[in-house]
C-alpha positions as CSV (number, residue, x, y, z in Angstrom):
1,X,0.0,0.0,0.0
2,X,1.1,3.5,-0.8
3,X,-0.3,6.7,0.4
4,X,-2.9,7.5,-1.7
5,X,-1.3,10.5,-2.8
6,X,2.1,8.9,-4.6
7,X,2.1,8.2,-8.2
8,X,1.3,4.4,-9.0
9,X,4.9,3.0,-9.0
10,X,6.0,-0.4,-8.3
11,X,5.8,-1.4,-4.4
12,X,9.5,-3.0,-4.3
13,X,11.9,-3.8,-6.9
14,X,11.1,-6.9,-9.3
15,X,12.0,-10.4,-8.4
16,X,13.3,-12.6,-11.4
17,X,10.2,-14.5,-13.0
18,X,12.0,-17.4,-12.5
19,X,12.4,-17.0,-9.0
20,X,10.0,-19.5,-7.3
21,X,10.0,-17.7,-3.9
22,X,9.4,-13.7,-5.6
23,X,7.1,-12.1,-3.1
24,X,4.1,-11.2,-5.0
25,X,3.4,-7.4,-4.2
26,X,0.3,-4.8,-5.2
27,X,0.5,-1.3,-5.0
28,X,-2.5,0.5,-4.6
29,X,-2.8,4.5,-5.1
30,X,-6.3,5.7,-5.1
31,X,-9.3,6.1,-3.0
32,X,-11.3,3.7,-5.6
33,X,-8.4,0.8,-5.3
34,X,-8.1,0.9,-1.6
35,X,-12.0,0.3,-1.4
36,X,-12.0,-2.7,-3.8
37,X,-9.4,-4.0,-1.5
38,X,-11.6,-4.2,1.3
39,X,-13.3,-7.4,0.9
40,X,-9.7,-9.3,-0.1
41,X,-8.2,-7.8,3.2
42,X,-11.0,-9.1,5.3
43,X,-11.8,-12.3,3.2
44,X,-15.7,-10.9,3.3
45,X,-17.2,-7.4,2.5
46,X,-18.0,-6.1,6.4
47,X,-21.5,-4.4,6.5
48,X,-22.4,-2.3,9.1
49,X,-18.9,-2.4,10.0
50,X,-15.8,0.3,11.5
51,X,-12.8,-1.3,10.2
52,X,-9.0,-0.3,10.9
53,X,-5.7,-0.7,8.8
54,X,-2.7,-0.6,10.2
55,X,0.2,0.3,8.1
56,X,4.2,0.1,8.3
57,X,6.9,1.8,6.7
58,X,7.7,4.0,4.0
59,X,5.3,2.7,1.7
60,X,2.6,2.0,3.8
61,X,2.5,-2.2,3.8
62,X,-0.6,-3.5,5.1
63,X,-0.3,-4.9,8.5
64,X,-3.1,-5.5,11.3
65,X,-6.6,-5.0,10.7
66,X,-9.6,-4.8,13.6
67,X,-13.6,-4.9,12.5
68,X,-16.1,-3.5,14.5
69,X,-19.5,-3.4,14.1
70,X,-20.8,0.2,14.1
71,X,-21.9,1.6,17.4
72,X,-25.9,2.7,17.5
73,X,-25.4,5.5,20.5
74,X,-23.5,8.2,19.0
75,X,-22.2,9.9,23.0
76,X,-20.1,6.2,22.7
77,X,-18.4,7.2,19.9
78,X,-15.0,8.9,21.1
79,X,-14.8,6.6,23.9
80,X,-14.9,3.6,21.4
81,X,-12.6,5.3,18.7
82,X,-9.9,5.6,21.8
83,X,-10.3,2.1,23.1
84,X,-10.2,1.0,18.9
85,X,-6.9,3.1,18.6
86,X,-5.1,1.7,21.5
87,X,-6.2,-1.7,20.6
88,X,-4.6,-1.4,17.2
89,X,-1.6,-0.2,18.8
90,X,-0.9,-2.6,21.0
91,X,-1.7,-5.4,18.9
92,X,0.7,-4.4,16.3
93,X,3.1,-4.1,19.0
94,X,2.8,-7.4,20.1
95,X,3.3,-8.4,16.5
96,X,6.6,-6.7,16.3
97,X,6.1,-3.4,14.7
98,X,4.3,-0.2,15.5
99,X,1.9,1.1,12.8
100,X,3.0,4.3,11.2
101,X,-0.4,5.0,9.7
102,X,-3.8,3.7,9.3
103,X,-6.7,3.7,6.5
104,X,-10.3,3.4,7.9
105,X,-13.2,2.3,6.3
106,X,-16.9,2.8,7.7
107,X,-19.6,0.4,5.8
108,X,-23.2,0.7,6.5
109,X,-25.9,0.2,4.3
110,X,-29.0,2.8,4.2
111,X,-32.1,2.2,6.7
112,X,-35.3,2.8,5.7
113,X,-35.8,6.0,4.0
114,X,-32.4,7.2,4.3
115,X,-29.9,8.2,1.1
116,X,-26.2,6.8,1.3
117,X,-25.0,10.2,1.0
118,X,-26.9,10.8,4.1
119,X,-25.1,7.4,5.8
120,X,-21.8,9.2,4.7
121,X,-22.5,12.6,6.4
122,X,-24.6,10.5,9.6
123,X,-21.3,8.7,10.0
124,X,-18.9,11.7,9.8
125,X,-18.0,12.5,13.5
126,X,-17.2,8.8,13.7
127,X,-14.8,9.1,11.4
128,X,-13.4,12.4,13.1
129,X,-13.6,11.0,16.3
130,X,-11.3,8.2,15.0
131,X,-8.8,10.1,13.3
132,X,-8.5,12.0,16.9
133,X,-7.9,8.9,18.2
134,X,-5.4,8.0,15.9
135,X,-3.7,11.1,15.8
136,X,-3.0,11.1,19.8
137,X,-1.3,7.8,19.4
138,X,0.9,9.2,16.6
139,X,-0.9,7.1,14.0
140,X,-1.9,9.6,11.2
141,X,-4.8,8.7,9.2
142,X,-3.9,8.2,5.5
143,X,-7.6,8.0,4.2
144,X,-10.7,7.4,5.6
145,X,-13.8,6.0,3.6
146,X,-17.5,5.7,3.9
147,X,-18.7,2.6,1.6
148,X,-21.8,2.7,1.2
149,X,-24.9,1.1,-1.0
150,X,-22.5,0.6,-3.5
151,X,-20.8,3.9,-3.4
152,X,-17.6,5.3,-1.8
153,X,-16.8,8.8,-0.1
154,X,-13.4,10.0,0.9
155,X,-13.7,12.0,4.3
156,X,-9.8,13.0,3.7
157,X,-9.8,14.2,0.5
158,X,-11.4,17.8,-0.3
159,X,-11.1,17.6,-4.2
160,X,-14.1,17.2,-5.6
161,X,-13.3,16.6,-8.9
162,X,-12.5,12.7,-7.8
163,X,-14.2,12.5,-4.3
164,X,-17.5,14.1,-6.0
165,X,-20.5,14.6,-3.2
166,X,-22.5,12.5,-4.4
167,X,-19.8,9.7,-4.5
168,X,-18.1,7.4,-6.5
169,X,-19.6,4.0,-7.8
170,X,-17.7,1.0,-7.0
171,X,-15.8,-1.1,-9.7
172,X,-17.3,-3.9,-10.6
173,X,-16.1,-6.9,-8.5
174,X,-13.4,-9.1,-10.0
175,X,-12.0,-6.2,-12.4
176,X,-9.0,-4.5,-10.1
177,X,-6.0,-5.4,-10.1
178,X,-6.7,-6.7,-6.6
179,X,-8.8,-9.0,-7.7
180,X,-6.6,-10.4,-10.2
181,X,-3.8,-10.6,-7.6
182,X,-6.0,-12.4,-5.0
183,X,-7.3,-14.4,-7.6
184,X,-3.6,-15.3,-8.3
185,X,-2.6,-16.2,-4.7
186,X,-6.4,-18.1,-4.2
187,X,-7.7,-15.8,-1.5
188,X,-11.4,-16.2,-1.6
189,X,-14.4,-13.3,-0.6
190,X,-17.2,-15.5,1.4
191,X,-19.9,-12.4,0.5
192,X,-21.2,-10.5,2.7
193,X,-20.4,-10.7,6.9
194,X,-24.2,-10.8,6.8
195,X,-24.1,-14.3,4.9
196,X,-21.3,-15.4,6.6
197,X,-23.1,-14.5,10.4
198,X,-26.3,-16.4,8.4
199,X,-25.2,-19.8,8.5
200,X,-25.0,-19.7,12.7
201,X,-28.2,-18.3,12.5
202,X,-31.2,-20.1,14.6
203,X,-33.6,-21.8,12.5
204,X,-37.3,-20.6,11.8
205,X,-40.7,-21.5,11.2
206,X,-42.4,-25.2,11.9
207,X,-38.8,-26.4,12.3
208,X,-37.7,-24.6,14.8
209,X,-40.8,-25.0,16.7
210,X,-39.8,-28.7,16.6
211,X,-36.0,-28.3,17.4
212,X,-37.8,-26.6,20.6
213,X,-39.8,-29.4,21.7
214,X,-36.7,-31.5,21.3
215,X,-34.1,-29.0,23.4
216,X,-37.1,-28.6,26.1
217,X,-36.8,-32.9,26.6
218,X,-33.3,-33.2,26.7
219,X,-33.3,-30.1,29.1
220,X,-35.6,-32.4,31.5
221,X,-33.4,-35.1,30.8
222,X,-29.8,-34.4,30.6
223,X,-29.2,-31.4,33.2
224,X,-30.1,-33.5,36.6
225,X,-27.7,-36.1,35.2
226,X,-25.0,-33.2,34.0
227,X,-25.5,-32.0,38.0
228,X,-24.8,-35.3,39.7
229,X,-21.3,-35.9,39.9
230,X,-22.5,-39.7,39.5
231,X,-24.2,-39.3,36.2
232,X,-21.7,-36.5,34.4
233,X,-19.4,-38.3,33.3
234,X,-21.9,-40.6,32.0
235,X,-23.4,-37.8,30.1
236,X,-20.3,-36.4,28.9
237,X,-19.4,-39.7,27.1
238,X,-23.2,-40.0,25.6
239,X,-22.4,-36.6,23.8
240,X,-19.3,-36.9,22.5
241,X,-20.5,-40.6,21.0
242,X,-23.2,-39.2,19.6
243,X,-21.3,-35.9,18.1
244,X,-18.5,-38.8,16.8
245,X,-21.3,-40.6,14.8
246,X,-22.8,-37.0,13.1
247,X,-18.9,-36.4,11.8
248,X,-19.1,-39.6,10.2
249,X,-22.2,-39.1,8.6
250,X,-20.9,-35.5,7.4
251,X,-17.7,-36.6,6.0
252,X,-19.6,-39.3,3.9
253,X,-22.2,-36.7,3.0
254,X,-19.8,-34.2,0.9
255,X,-21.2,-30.2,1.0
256,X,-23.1,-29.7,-2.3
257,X,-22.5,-26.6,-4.5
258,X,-23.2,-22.9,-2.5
259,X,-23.5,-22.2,1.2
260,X,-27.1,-22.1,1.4
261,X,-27.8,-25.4,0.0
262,X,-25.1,-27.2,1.8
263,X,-26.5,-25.9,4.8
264,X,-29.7,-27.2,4.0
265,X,-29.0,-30.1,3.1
266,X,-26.4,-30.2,6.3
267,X,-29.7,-29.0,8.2
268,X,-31.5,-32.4,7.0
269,X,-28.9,-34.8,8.0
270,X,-29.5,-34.3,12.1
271,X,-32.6,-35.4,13.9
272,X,-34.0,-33.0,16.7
273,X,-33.5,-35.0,19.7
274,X,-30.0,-35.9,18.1
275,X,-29.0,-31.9,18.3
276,X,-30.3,-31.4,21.0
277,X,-28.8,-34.1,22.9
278,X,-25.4,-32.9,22.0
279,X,-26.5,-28.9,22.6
280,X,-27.4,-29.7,25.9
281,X,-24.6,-31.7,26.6
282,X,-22.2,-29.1,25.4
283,X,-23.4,-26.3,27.8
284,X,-20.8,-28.7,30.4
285,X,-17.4,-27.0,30.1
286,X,-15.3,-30.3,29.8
287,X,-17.7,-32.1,27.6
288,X,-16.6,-28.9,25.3
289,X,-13.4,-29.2,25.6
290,X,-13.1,-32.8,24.7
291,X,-14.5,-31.8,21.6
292,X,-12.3,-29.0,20.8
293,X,-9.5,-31.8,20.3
294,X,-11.2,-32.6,17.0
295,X,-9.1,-29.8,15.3
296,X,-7.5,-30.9,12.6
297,X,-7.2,-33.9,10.2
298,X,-9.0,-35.1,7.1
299,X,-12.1,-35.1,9.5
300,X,-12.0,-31.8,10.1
301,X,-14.2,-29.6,7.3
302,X,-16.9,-32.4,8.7
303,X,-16.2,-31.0,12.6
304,X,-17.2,-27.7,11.4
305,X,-20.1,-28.2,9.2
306,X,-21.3,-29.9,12.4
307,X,-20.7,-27.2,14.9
308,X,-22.3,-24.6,12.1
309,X,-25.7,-27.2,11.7
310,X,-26.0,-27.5,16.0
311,X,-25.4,-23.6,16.3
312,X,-28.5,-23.7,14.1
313,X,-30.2,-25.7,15.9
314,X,-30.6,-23.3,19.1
315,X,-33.8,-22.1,18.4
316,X,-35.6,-19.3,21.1
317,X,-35.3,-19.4,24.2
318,X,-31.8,-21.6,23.8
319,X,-30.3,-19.1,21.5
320,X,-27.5,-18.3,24.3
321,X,-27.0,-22.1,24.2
322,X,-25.3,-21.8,20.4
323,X,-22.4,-19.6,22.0
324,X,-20.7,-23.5,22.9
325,X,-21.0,-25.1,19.5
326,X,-20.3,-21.4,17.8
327,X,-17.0,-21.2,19.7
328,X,-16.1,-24.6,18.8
329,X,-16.5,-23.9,15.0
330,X,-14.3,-20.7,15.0
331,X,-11.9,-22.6,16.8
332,X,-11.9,-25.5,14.2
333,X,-11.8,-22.8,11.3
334,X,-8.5,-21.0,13.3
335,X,-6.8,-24.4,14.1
336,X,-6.7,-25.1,10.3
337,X,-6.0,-21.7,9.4
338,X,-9.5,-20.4,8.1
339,X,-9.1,-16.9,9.8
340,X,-12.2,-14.6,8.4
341,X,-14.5,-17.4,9.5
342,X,-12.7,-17.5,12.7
343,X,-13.6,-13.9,13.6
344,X,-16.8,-14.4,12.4
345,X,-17.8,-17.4,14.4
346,X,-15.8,-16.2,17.9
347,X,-17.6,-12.6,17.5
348,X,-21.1,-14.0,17.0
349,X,-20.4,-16.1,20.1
350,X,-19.0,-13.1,22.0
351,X,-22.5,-11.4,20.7
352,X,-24.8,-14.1,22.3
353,X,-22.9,-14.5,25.6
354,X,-20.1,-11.9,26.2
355,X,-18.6,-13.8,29.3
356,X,-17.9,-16.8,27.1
357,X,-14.5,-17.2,28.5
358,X,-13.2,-19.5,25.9
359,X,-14.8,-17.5,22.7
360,X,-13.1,-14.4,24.6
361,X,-9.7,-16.3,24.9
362,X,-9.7,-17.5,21.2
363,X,-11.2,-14.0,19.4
364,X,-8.0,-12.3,21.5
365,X,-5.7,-14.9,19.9
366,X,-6.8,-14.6,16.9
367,X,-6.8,-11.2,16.5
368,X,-3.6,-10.7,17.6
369,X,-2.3,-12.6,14.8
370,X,-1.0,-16.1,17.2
371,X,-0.4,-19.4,16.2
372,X,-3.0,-21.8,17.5
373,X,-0.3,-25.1,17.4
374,X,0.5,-24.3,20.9
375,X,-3.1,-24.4,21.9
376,X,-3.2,-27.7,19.6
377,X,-0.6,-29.0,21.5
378,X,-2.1,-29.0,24.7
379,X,-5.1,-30.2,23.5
380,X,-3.6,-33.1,21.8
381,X,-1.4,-33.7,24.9
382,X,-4.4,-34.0,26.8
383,X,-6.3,-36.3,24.8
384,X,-3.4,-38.9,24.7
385,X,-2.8,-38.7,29.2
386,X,-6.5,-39.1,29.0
387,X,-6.0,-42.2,26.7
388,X,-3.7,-43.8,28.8
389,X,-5.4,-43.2,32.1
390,X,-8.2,-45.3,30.4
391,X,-6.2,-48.0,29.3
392,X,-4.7,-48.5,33.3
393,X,-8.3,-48.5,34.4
394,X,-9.2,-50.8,32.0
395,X,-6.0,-53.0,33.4
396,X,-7.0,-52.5,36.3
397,X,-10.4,-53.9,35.4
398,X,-9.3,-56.7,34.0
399,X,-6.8,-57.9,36.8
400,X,-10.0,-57.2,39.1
401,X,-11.5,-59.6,36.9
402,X,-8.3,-62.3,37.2
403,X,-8.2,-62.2,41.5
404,X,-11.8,-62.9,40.7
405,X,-11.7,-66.0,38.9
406,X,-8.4,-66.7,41.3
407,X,-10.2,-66.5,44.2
408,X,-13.1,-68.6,43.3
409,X,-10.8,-71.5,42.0
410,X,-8.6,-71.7,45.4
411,X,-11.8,-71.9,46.7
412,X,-12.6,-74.7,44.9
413,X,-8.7,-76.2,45.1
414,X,-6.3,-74.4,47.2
415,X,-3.9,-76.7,45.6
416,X,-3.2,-75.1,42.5
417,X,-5.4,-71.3,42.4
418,X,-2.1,-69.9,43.4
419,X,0.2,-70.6,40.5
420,X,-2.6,-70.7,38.0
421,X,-3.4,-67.0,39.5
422,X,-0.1,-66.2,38.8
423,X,0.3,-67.1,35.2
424,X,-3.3,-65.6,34.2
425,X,-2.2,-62.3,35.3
426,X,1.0,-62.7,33.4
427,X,3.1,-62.2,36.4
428,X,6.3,-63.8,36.5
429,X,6.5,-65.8,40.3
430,X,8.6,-63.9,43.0
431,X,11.6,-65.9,44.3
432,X,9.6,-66.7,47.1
433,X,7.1,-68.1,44.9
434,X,10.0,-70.4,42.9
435,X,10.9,-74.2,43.8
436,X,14.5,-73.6,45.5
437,X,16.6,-76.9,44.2
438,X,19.6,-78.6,44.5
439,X,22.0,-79.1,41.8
440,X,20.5,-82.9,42.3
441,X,17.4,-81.3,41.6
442,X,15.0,-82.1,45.1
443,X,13.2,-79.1,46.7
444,X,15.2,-77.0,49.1
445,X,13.0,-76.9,52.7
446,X,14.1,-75.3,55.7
447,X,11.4,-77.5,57.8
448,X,7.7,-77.9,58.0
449,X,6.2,-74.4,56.7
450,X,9.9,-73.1,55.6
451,X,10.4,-70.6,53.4
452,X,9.7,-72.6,50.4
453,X,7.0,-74.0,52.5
454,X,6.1,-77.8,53.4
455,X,8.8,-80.7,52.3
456,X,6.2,-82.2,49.4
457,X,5.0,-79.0,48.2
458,X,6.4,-75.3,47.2
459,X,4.5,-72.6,48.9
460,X,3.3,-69.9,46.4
461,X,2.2,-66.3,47.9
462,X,-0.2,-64.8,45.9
463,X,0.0,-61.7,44.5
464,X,-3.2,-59.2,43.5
465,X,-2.5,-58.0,40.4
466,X,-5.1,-55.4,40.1
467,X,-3.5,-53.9,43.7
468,X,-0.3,-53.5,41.6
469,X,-1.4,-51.8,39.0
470,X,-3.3,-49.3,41.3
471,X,0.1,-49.3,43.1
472,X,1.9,-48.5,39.6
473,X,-0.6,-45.7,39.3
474,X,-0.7,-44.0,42.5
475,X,3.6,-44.1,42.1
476,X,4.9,-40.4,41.6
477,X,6.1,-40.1,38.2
């Protein structure tokens, strides 16, 4: 990016064509480029959106960007311009760089009776207000535009003859050189943040009047057994088997051909009391977090689908329940580096519950430009100690199962229960348990009940197997 001011020049010095690692760069000079560029900087065009650029250096490289949707109550603005300005600031510090300047763009579309040149000059002292903002931070404003109904406004250039009043149409999409450069590097625009926000959207009509009846059984059902310590982890288990067998179904149900119809179709492949068995089940924190190890992997565009069809599925008055399987959808869509659906999913969560500690933790995270691999890390470091904790109970199980049968065959002869305990475990005998013998080969004895026992007969101690693998457990590591 170059202020808009400079004459179109290239933004570095050519790379050899032949060189396979040449830095594609764009260089955009005017008002009319920088607002096509909106929609390939986000990944989606932002409606009813405040939206801040930073920029670094001599030629004004793009570097972190922060959407907002548009405050309604106008005696918020300067106190949300100065909280957006230090935010910028110190997220680009965190990156590495201070910004040396920032573009702004304000989109909003006209209400009901209302002229976009009339949303440009409504939305005026937010843009003044922000460039305040920016200024006391030593951030200068490089341009500021008002998008609107298809129209742009520049609120830092005076010259009419190319910022007209009235406005300036935008270029048709796909016919910038941004667009043939995104193109290039297969950057996609999703539409609208109002179609992307639309597929977390509750459902409507007859069907969600039936989702209702659905999330009002499992309600009676599932939350006394989620509140008994007894019955949780019992719960927790039902969910997650459940949500294991929906993947499945997803991933051998591919997404068919736009986002409505896939999500229609995705909307027919879950039952009612199926969704809202696993809503309700989600609202516990570690049921949740056992399925935000399902991350990454071939699996993994299925995960999301999912998430996106349950969010769906919380229908009035569960609508706060979505923010769990919301959350776990822009987590999947960061982890396998999806960002503009990422911020969109974590800040419709944040909308429907604002406390949402995880969605709160994540939308920071992602903002600020960090790499989710450690959080996948942990995650996946979790899931395997949780793995082999099961596997020593289910040892431990089984060797409960062996002194068992052990003890019911002494019972029935003392004789031989002891060394047939001892090779059913798998357990090799002590040396107390061993036949001591000469180099004749007789039994050693030290008298009647010796160490080795009576003369005739070696005397085995037996050993519980299952106490040992409790006592292997309980060891400090």
């Amino acid at each position: 990016m170059t202020n808009p001011n400079d004459s179109a020049r290239p933004a570095a010095p050519s790379t050899p064509a032949s060189d396979p690692h040449a830095e594609q760069q764009v260089t955009l000079c005017s008002p009319a480029e920088l607002a096509d560029a909106l929609p390939y900087l986000m990944g989606f065009q932002p409606d009813d959106s405040l939206v801040m650029v930073a920029l670094h250096g001599e030629r004004g490289r793009f570097g972190g960007r922060l959407r907002l949707g548009i405050p309604s109550a106008r005696e918020e603005w300067p106190d949300v311009c100065a909280q957006l300005a230090e935010t910028l600031v110190t997220g680009s510090n965190k990156r590495g760089a201070r910004p040396d300047g920032v573009v702004l763009f304000l989109c909003q579309d006209p209400g009901t009776g209302e002229s976009a040149q009339e949303v440009m000059e409504r939305l005026r002292p937010l843009a003044q207000s922000l460039r305040v903002a920016c200024g006391t931070l030593d951030m200068p404003v490089y341009e500021a535009l008002c998008i609107s109904d298809g129209r742009f406004w520049s609120y830092c250039c005076p010259d009419t003859r190319c910022c007209p009043p009235e406005g300036t149409p935008m270029a048709l999409p796909g016919t910038s050189v941004m667009a043939a450069a995104a193109t290039y590097a297969g950057i996609e625009v999703r539409g609208s943040l109002r179609q992307m926000e639309a597929r977390y959207a509750p459902l409507t009509g007859d069907r969600a009047d039936e989702q209702e009846r659905a999330l009002d059984a499992a309600s009676v059902a599932l939350v006394p057994r989620i509140l008994r310590a007894g019955d949780c982890e019992g719960v927790r288990q039902e969910t997650l088997d459940l949500a294991r067998r929906m993947v499945r179904r997803f991933d051998e149900t591919p997404p068919v051909p736009g986002r409505a119809e896939s999500d229609a179709r995705d909307d027919g492949l879950i039952a009612p009391e199926e969704a809202a068995t696993v809503v309700i089940g989600l609202q516990d924190r570690t049921t949740r977090d056992r399925a935000a190890e399902w991350m990454e992997g071939p699996q993994a565009p299925a995960v999301l689908r999912v998430w996106r069809a349950l969010a769906r599925r919380c229908v009035p008055p569960y609508t706060e329940h979505a923010a769990a399987p919301i959350t776990l959808a822009g987590w999947v869509a960061w982890s396998v580096g999806d960002q503009p659906e990422a911020r969109v999913a974590l800040s419709r969560a944040l909308g429907l519950d604002p406390q949402y500690l995880f969605a709160q933790l994540l939308h920071r995270a992602c903002n600020e430009g960090l790499d989710p691999e450690p959080l996948r890390h942990c995650l996946r470091r979790e899931q395997a100690d949780r793995a082999l904790r099961a596997a020593v109970r289910a040892e431990a199980a089984r060797a409960e199962a062996v002194d068992a049968e052990a003890a019911e065959a002494e019972a029935a002869d003392p004789e031989t229960a002891d060394a047939e305990t001892i090779e059913a475990a798998g357990m090799a005998p002590t040396s107390a348990a061993r036949r001591r013998t000469r180099p004749g080969g007789s039994a050693a004895t030290t008298g009647p009940r010796g160490t080795t026992g009576p003369a005739d007969r070696p005397r085995v101690r037996r050993r519980s197997a299952a106490r040992e693998l409790r006592n292997r457990q309980d060891r400090p590591q």
